[in-house]
N, C-alpha and C positions, 0 to 999 in steps of 0.2 A: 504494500500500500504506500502512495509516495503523493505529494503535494509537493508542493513550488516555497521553495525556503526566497522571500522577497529581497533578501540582504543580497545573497549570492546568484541570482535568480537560475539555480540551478535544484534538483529535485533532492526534498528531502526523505529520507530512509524511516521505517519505524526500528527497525532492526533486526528483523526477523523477516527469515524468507519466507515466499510466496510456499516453499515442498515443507519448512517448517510446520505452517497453520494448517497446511494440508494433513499431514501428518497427525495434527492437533485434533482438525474435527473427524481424522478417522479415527484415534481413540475415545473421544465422545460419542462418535457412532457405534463404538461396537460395544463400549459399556453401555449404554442405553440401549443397544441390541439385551444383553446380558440381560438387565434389569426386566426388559419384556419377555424375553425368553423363558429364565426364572418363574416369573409369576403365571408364565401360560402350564407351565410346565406342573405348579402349584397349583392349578385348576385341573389340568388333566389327571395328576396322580390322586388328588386330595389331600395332599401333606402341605401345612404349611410351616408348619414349628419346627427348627432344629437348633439343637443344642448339642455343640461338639465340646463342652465342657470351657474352652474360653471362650469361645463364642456363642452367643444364643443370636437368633432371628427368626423375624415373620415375615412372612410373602401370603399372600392373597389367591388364597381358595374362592372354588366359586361360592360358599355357604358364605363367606366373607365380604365376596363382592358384591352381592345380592344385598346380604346389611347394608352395607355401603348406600348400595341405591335405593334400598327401600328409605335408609333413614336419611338423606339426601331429599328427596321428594317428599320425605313427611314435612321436612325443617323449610322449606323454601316459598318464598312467598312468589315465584312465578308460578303461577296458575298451571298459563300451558305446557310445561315441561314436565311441570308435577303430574297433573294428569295422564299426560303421554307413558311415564314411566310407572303409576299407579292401574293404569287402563289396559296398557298395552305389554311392556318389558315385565312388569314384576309378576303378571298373571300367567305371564308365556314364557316362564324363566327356563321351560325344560327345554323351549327351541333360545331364548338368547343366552342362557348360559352355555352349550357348547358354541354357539359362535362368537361369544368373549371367548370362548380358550383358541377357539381354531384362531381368530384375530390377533392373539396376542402370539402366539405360535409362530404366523406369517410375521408380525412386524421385527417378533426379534428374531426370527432367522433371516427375515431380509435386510435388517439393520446391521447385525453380526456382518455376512458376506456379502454386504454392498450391492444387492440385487434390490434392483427401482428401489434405493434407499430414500428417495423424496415421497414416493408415495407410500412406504413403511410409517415413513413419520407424519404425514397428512391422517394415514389411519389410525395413528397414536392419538392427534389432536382431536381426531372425529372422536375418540371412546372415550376421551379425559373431559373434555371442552363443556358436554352438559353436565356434569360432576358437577363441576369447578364451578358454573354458571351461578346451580341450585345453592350450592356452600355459599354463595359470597355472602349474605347477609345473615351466617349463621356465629357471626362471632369466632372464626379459625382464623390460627395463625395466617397471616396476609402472605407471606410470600412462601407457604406449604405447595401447592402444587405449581407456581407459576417455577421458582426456583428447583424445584425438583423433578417436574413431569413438563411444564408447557415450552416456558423457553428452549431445554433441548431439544425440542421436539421443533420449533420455529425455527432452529437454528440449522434443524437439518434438513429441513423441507428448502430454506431458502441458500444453503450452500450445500453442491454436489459432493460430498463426504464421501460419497460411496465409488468417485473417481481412483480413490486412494486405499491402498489394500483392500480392493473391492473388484466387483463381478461391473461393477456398471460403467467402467472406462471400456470395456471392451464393448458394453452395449450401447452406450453413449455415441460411439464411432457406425455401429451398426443402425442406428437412429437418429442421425445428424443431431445430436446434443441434446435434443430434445426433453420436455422432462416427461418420466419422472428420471433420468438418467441425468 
């Protein structure tokens, strides 16, 4: 990234190369592969607790993510979303919960190995985005899923990540750049 230093009028540097940041958002890509991966993986098996003695963690069962959204929709003063998720997702959980897993599934395998990683993470936004909508005026910590779930996900929908230690330089070329490559 370079700008025009006006003393010298010749371009100034950030310091860091262009293969650097590259580099940079493909390991952001494939841990947020990881983290989707995990959780799909935590839906498909049923296991979400593990405790390897110095570590303990949670990941997100489907019995989990159903809370999630049931009490999301209970809490939110948007009508229409409420509704939509009370009417429609929480009554028919046996058809949307395997397609939250199959979904999570696809994004963090395609985020992992850089296959159409833009629209891995467009699919991310689509699953988090009415969560997050329902939560805002529930009193949660303000920057819980923006800093954790949204911004990565913005960040790699709008830079090709997946150019870099990825499947999608090769398809990028096979599809004139286009996205989701």
């Amino acid at each position: 990234m370079t700008s025009t230093d006006t003393t010298n009028d010749r371009p100034a540097t950030l310091g860091v190369s262009p293969q650097l940041m590259a580099r940079a958002f493909a390991a952001l890509r494939i841990f947020t592969g990881l983290v989707w991966l995990s959780n799909g993986l935590a839906k498909l098996t049923g296991v979400g607790n593990y405790d390897l003695g110095f570590f303990s963690f949670n990941l997100v069962t489907l019995p989990s993510a159903q809370f999630i959204a049931d009490d999301a929709a209970a809490k939110t003063a948007i009508t229409p979303l409420a509704a939509l998720y009370q009417n429609v997702v929480l009554p028919n959980w046996g058809l949307f919960g395997p397609f939250l897993t199959i979904a999570e599934l696809a994004i963090g395998l395609g985020l992992i190995f850089g296959v159409a990683s833009r629209f891995a993470a467009v699919g991310g936004l689509l699953l988090l985005a009415p969560i997050w909508v329902m939560l805002w005026d529930t009193g949660m910590y303000l920057w819980t899923y923006p800093a954790e779930d949204l911004f990565p996900l913005l960040l790699l929908v709008i830079v090709p990540a997946g150019r870099t230690a990825g499947f999608d330089g090769r398809l990028a070329a096979r599809f004139g750049g286009r996205f989701p490559f």
